[in-house]
PDB file of N, CA, C and O in Angstrom:
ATOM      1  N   UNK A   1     119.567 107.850 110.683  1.00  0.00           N
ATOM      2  CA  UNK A   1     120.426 108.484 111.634  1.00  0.00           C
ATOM      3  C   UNK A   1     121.304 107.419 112.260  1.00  0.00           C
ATOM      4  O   UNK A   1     120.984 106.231 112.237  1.00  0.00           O
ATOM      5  N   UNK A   2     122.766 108.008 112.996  1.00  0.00           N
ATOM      6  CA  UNK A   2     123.414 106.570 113.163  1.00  0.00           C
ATOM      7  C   UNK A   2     123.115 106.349 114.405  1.00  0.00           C
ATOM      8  O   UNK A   2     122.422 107.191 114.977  1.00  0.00           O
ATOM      9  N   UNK A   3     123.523 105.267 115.065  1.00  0.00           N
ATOM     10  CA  UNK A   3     122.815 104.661 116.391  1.00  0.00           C
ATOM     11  C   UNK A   3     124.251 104.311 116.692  1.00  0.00           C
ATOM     12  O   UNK A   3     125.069 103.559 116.162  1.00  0.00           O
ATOM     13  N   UNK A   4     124.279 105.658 118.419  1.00  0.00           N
ATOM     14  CA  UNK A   4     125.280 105.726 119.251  1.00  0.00           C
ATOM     15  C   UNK A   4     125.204 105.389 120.438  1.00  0.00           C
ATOM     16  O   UNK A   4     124.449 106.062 121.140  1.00  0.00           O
ATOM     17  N   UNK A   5     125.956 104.231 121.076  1.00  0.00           N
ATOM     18  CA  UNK A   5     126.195 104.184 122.057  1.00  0.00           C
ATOM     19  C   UNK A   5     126.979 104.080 122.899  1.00  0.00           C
ATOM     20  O   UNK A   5     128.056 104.122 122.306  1.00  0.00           O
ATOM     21  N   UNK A   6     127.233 103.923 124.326  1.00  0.00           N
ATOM     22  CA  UNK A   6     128.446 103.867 125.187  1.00  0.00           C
ATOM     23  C   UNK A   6     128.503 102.470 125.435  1.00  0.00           C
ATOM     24  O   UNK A   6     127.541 101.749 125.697  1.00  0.00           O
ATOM     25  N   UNK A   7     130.084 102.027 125.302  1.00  0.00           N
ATOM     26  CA  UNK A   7     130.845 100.856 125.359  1.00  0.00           C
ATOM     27  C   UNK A   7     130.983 100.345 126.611  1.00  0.00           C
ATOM     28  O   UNK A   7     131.705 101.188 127.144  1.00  0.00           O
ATOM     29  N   UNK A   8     130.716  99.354 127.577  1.00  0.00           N
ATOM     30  CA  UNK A   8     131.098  99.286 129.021  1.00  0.00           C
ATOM     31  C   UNK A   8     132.721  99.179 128.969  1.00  0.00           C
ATOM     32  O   UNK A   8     133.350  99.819 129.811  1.00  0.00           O
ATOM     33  N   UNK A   9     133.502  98.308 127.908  1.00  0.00           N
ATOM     34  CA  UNK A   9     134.690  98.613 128.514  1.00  0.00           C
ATOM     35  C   UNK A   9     135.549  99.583 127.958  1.00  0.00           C
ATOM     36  O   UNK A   9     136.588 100.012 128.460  1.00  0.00           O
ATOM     37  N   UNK A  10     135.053  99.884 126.918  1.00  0.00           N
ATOM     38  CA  UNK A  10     135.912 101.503 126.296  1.00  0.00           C
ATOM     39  C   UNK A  10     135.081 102.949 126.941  1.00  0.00           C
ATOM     40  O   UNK A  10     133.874 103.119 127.114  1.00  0.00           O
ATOM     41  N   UNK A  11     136.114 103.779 127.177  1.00  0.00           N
ATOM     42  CA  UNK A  11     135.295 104.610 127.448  1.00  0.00           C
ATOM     43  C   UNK A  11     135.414 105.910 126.180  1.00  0.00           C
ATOM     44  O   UNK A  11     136.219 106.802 125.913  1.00  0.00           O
ATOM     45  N   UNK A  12     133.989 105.359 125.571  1.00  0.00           N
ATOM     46  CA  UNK A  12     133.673 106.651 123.935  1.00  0.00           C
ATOM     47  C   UNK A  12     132.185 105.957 123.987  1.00  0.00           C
ATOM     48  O   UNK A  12     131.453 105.419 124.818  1.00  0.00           O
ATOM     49  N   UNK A  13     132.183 106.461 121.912  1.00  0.00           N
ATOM     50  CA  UNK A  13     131.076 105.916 121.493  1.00  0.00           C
ATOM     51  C   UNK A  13     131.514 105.158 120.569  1.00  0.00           C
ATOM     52  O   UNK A  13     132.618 105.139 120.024  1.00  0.00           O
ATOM     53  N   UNK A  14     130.215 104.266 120.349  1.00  0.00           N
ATOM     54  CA  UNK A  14     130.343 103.195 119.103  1.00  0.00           C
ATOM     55  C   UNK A  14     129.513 103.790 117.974  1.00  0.00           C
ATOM     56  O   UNK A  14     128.288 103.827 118.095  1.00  0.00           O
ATOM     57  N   UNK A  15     130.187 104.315 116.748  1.00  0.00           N
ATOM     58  CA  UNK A  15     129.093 104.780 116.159  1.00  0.00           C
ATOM     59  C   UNK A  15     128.634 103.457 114.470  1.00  0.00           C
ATOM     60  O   UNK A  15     129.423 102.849 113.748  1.00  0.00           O
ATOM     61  N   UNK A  16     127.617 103.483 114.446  1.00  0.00           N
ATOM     62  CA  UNK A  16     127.565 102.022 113.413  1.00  0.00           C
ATOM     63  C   UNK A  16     126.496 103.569 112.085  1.00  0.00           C
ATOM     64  O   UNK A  16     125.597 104.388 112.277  1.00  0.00           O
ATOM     65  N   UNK A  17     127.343 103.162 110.916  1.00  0.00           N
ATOM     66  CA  UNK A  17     126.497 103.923 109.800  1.00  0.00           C
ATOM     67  C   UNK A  17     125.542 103.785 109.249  1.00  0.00           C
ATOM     68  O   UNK A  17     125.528 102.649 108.775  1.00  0.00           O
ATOM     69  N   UNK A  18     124.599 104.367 109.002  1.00  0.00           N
ATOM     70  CA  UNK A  18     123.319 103.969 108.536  1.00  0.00           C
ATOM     71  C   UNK A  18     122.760 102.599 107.788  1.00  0.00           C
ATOM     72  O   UNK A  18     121.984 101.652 107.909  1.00  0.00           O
ATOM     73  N   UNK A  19     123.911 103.319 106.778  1.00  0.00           N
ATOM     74  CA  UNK A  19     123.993 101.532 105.579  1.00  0.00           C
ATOM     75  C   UNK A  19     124.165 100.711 106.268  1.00  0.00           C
ATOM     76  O   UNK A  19     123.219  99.926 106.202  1.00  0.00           O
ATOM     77  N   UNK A  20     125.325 100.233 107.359  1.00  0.00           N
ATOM     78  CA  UNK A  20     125.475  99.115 107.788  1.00  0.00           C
ATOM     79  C   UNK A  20     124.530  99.107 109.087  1.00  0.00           C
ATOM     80  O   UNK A  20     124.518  97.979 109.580  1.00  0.00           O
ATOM     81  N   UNK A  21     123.893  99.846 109.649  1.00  0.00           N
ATOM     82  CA  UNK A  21     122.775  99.234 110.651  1.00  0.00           C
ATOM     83  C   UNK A  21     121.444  98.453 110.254  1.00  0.00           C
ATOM     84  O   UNK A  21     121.062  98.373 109.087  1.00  0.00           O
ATOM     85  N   UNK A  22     120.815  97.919 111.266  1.00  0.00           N
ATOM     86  CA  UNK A  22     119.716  97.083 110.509  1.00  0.00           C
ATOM     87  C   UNK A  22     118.705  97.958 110.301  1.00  0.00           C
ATOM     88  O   UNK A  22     118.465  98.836 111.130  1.00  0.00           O
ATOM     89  N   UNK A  23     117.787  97.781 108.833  1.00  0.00           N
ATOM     90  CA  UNK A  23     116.957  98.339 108.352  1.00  0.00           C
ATOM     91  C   UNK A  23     115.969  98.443 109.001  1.00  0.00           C
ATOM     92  O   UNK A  23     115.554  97.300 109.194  1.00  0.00           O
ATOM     93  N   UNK A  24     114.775  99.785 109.865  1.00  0.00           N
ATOM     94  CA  UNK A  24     113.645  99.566 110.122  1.00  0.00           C
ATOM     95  C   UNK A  24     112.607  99.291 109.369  1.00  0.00           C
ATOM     96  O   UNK A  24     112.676  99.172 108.145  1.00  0.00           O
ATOM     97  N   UNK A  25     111.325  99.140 110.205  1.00  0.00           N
ATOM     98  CA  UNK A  25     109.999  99.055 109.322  1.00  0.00           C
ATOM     99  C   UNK A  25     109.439 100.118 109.044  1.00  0.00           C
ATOM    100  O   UNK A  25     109.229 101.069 109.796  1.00  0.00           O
ATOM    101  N   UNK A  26     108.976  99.914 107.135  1.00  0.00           N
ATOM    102  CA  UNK A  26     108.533 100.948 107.239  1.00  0.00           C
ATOM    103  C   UNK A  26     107.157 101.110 107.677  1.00  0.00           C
ATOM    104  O   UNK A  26     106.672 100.132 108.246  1.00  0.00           O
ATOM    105  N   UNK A  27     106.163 102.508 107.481  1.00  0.00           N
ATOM    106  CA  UNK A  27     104.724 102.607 107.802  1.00  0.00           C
ATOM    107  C   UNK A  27     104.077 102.309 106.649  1.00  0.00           C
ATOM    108  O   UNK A  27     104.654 102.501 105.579  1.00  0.00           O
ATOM    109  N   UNK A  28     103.252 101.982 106.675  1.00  0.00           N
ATOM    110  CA  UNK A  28     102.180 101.406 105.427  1.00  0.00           C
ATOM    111  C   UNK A  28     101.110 102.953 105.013  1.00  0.00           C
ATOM    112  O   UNK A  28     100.119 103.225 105.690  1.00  0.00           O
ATOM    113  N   UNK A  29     101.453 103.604 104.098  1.00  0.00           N
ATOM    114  CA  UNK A  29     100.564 104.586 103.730  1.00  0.00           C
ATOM    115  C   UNK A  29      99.037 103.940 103.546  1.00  0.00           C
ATOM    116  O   UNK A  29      98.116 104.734 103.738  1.00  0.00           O
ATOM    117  N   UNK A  30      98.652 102.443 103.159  1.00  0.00           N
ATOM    118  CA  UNK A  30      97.398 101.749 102.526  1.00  0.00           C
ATOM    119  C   UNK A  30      96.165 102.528 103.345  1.00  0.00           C
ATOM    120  O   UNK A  30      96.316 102.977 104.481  1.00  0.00           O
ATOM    121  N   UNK A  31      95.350 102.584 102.846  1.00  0.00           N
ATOM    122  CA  UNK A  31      94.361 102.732 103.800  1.00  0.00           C
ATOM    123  C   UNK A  31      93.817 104.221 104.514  1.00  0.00           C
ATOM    124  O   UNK A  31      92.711 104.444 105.007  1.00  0.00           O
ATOM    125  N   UNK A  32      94.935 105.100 104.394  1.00  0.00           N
ATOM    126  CA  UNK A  32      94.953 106.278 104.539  1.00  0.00           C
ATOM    127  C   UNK A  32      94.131 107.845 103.430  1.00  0.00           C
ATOM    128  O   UNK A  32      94.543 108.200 102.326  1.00  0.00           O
ATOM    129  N   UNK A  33      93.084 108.399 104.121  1.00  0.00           N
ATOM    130  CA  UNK A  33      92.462 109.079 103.082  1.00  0.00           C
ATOM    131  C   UNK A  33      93.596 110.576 102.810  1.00  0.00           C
ATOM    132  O   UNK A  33      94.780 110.843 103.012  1.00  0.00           O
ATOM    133  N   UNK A  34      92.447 111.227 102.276  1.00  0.00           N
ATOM    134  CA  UNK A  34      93.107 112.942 102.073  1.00  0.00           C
ATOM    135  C   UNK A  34      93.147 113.559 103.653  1.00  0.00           C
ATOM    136  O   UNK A  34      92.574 113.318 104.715  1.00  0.00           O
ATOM    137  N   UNK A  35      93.992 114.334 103.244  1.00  0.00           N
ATOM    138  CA  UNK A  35      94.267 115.390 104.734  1.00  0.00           C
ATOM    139  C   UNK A  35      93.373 116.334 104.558  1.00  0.00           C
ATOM    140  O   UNK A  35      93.020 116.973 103.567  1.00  0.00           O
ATOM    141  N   UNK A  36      92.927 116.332 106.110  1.00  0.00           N
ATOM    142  CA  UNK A  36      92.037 117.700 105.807  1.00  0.00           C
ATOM    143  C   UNK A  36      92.532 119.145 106.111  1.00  0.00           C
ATOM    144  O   UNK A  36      93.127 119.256 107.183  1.00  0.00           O
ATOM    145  N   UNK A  37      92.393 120.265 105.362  1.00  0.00           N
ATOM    146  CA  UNK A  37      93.191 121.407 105.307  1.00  0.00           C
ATOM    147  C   UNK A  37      92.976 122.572 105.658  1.00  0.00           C
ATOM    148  O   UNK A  37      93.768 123.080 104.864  1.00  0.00           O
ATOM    149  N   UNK A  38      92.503 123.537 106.265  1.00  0.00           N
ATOM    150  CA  UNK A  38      92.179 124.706 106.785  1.00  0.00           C
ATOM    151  C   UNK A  38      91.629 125.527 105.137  1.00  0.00           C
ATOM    152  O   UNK A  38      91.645 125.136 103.970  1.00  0.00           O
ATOM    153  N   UNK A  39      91.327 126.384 105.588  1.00  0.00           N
ATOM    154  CA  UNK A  39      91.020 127.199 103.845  1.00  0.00           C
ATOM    155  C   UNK A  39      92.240 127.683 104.224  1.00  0.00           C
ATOM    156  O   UNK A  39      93.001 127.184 103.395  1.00  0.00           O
ATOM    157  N   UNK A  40      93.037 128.499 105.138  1.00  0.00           N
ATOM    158  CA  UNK A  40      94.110 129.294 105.012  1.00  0.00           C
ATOM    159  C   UNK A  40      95.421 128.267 104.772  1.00  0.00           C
ATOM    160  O   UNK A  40      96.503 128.642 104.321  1.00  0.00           O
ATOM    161  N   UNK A  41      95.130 127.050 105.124  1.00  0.00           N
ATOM    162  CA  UNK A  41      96.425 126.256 104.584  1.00  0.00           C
ATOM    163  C   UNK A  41      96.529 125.927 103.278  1.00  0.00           C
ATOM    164  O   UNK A  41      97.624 125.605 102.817  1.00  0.00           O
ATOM    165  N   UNK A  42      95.214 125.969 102.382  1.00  0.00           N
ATOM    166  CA  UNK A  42      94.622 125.947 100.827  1.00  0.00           C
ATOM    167  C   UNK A  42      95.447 127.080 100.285  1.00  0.00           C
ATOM    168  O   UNK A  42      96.296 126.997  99.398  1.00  0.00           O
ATOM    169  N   UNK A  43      95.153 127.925 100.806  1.00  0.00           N
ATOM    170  CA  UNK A  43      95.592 129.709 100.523  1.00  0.00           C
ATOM    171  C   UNK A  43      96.626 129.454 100.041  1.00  0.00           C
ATOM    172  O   UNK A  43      97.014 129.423  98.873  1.00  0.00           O
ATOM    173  N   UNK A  44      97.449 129.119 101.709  1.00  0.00           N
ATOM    174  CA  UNK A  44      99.016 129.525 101.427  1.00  0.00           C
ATOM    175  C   UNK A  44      99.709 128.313 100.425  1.00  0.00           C
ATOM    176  O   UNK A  44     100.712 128.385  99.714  1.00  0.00           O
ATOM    177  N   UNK A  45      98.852 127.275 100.638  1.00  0.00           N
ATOM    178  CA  UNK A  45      99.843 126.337  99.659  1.00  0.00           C
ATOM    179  C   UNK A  45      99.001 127.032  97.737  1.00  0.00           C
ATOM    180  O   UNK A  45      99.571 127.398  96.709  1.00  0.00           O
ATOM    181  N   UNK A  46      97.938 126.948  97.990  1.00  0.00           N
ATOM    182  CA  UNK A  46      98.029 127.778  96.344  1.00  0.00           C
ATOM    183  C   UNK A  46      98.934 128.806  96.102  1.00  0.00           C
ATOM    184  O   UNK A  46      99.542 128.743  95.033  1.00  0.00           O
ATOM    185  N   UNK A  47      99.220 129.968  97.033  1.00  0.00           N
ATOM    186  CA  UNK A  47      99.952 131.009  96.401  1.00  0.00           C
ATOM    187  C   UNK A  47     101.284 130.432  96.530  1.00  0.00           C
ATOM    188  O   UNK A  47     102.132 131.028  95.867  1.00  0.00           O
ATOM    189  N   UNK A  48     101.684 129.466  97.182  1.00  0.00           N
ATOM    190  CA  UNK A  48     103.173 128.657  96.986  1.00  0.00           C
ATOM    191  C   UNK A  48     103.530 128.206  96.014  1.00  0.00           C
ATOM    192  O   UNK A  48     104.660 128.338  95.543  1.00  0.00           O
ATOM    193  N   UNK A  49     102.349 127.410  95.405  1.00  0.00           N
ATOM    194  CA  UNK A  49     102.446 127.063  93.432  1.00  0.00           C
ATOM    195  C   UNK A  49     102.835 127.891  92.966  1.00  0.00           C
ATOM    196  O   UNK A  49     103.994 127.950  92.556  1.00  0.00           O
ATOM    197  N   UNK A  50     101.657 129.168  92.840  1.00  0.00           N
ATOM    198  CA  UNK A  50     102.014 130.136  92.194  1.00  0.00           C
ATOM    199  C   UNK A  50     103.333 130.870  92.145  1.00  0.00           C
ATOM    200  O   UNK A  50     103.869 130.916  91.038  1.00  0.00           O
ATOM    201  N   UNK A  51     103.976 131.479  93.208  1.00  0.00           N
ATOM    202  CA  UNK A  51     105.135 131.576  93.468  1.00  0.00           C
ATOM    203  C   UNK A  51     106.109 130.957  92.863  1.00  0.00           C
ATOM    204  O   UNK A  51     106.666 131.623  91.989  1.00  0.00           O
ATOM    205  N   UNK A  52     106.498 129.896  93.042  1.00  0.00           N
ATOM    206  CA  UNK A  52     107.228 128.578  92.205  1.00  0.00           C
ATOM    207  C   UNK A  52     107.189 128.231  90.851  1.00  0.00           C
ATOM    208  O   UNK A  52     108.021 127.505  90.308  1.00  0.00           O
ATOM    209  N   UNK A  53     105.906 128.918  90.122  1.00  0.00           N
ATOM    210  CA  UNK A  53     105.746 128.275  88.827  1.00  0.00           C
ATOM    211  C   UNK A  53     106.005 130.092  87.986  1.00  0.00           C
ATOM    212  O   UNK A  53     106.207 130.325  86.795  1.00  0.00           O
ATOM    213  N   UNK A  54     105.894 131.102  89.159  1.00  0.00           N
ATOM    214  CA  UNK A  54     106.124 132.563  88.408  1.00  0.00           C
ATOM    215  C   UNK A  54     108.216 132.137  88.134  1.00  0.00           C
ATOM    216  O   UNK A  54     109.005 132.150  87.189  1.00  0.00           O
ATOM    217  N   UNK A  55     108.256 131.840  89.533  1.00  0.00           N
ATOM    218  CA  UNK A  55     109.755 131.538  89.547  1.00  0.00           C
ATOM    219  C   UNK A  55     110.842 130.850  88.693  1.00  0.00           C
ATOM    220  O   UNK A  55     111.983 131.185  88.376  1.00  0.00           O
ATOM    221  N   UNK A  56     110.094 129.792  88.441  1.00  0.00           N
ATOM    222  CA  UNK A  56     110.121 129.151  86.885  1.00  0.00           C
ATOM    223  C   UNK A  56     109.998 129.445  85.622  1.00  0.00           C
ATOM    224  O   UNK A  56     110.574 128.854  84.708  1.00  0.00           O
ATOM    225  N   UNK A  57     109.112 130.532  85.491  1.00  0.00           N
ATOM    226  CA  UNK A  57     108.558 130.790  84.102  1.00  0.00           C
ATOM    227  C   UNK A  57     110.109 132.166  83.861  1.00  0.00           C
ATOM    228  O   UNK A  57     110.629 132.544  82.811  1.00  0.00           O
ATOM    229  N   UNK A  58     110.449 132.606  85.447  1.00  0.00           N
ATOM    230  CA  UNK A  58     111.641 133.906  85.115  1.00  0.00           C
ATOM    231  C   UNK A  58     112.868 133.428  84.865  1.00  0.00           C
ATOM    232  O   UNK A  58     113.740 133.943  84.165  1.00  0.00           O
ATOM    233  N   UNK A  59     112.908 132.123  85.645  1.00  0.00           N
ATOM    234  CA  UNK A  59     114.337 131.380  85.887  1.00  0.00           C
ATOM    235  C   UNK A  59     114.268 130.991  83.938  1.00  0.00           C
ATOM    236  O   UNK A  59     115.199 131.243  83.174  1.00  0.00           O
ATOM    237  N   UNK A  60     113.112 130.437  83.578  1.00  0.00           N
ATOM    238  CA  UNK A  60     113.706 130.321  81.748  1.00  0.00           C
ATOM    239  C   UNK A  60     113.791 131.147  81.340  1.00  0.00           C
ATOM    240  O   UNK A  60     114.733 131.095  80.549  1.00  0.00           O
ATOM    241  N   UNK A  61     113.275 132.211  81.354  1.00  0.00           N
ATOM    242  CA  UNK A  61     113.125 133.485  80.545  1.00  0.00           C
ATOM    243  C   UNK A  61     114.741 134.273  80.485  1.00  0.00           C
ATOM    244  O   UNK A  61     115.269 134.945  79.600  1.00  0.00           O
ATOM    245  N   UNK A  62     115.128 133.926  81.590  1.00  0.00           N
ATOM    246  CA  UNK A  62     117.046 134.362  81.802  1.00  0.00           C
ATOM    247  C   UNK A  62     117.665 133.251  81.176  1.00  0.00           C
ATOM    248  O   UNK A  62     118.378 133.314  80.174  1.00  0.00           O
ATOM    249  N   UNK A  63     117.403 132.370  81.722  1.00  0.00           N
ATOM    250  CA  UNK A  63     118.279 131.570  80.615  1.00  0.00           C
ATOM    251  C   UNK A  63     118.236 131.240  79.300  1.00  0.00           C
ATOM    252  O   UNK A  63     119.114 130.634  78.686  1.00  0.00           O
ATOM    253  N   UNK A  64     116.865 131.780  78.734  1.00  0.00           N
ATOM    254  CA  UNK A  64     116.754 132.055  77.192  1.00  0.00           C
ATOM    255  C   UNK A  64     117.059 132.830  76.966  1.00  0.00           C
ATOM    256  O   UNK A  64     117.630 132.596  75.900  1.00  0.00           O
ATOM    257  N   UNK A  65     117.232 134.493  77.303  1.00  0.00           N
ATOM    258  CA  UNK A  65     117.956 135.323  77.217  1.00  0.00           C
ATOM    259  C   UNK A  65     119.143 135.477  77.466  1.00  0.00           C
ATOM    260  O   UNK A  65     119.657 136.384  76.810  1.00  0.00           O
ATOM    261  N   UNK A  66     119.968 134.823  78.332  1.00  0.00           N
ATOM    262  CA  UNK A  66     121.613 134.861  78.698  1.00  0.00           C
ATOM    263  C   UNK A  66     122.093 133.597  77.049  1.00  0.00           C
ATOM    264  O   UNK A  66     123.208 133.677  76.534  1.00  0.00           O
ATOM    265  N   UNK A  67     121.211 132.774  76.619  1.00  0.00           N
ATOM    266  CA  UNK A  67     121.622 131.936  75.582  1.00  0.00           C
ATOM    267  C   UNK A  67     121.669 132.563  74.097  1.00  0.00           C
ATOM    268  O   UNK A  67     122.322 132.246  73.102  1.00  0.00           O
ATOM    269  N   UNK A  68     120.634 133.670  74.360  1.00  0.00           N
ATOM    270  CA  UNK A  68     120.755 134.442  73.033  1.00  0.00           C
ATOM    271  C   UNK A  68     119.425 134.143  72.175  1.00  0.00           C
ATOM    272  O   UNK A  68     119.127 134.966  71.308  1.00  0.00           O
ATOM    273  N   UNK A  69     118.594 132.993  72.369  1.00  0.00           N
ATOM    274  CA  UNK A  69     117.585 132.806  71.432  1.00  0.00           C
ATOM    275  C   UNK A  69     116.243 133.318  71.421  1.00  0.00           C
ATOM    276  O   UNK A  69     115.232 132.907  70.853  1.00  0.00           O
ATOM    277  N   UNK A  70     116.531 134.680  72.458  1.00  0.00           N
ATOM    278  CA  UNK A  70     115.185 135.637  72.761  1.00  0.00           C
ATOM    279  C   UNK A  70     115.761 136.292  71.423  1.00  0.00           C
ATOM    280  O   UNK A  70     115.178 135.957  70.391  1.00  0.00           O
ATOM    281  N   UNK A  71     116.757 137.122  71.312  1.00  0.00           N
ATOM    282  CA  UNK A  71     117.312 137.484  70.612  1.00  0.00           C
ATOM    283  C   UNK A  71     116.603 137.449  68.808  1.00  0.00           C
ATOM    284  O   UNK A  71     115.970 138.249  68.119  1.00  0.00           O
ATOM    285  N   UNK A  72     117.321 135.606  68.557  1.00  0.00           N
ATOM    286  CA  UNK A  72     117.039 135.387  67.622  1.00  0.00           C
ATOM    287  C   UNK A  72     115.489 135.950  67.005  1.00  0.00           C
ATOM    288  O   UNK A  72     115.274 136.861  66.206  1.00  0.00           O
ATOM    289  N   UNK A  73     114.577 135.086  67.667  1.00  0.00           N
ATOM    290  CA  UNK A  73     112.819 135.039  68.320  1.00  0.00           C
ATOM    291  C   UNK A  73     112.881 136.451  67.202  1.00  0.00           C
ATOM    292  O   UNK A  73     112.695 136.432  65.985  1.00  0.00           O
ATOM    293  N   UNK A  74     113.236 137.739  68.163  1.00  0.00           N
ATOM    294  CA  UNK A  74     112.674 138.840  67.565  1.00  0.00           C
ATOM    295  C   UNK A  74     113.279 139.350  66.063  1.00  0.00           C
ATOM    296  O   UNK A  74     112.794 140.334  65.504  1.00  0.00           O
TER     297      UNK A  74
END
């Protein structure tokens, strides 16, 4: 995010761009175990796969069919 501030003798902002501001530190993931998860947060993130991978399996199925090689197939 860019880092804005007020000028004492201009009156605005100084805005400096990400790229050119100085880089922070990052956090060290090391050392860190598994999260622990509710069964209902299990739930909803399984039926989220599912969802996503039905979504996938339709999203090819149109575009093998809009290409014509369902077609061929039969």
């Amino acid at each position: 995010m860019a880092t804005t501030g007020v000028s004492p003798d201009k009156n605005g902002f100084r805005v400096i761009h990400p790229l050119d501001d100085v880089p922070e530190q990052k956090c060290s993931t090391a050392g860190l175990g598994k999260i622990r998860m509710t069964r209902a947060a299990r739930l909803s993130l399984g039926i989220l796969r599912a969802y996503l991978i039905l979504m996938t399996l339709m999203l090819s199925y149109h575009v093998l069919d809009l290409s014509g090689l369902l077609h061929k197939i039969r």
